[in-house]
Structure formats: C-alpha cells, structure tokens
C-alpha positions, 0 to 999 in steps of 0.5 A: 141614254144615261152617263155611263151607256155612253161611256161604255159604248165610247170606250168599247169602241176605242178599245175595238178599232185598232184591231181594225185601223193599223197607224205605225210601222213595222220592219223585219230583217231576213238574214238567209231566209230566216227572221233575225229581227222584227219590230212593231208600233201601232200608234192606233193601238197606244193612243185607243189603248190609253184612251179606253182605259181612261174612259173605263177609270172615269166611268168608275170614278165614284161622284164628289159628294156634292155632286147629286148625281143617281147611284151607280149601276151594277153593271158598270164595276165588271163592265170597267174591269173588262175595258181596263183589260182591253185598253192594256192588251191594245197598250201591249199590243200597240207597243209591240210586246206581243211578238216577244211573248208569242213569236209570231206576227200575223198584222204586217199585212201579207206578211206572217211571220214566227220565230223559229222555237229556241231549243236549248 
C-alpha cells in the first residue's frame, strides 16, 4: 500500500468519525416552551476536522527535490480537495456554526430542536 493510500484512508477516516463519536457539550434554554438559546461544541468534530485537513495538505504537499520519491498519482489532487472539504465542514460542524445557519439541531441526543423562522 503505497504513501498516499494510507494517507487517504487515515484522513477519511478522521474526516468520518465525528459523525459518530460526539465529545463536547451541548446546552439549550426554554423560555415558556420555545427555544431561546442553544449552543453546541464537538471537540471530536475540531480536532478530526483539523486533522483530516492536515493529512489532505500532506498528502498534496509536492516531495523536496532531493527527495527521490515516484510521481504523484492522479488520483490524489480531487481526493484532497474532497477531504479539505470534509475536515472544514467537521470544523464548522464541531464549532457549533450549523445551528446559525440552519436552525435546527437534531445531534443532542433525543433532543431536536429548530428555531422558529423569523419573519419580519
């Protein structure tokens, strides 16, 4: 298995697992039933965001040219861009940046809650 097969399948892996392992905290706030305030931070979702980013810029990263290294496959360019996007969407994710643009959280467990669309 060469350098950059390993490398994929450790940064797709990274990328993947907070969407199954969830390490943070989550709070809301009711106020006469209806959602006032809701916060959310994965530290899963950051640190496998970072590291599936930093994984996909190593695996990019062109050889020194000293280094007698084979060529890059082709592959491996789209490959990156993919995990690029994946590592910032767990960044984003984990942040808590998600309700804000969407409303709605559905990760708290049983708990989903959306806001209420503002009409106005």
């Amino acid at each position: 298995m060469t350098r950059h097969v390993k490398l994929a399948i450790w940064a797709a892996v990274l990328g993947l697992l907070p969407f199954v392992v969830f390490l943070g905290v989550t709070s809301h706030q009711l106020h006469n039933g209806e959602l006032v305030a809701y916060s959310y931070l994965n530290f899963a979702a950051i640190a496998g965001g970072g590291a599936t980013v930093a994984v996909a810029v190593a695996m990019a990263r062109r050889p020194y040219l000293g280094e007698l290294r084979p060529p890059r496959p082709g592959w491996v360019l789209p490959v990156c861009a993919v995990l690029i996007v994946l590592g910032a969407v767990q960044l984003v994710r984990g942040a808590g940046f998600f309700p804000m643009i969407l409303g709605c959280e559905t990760e708290s467990g049983t708990m989903g809650f959306c806001r209420p669309a503002v009409v106005g």
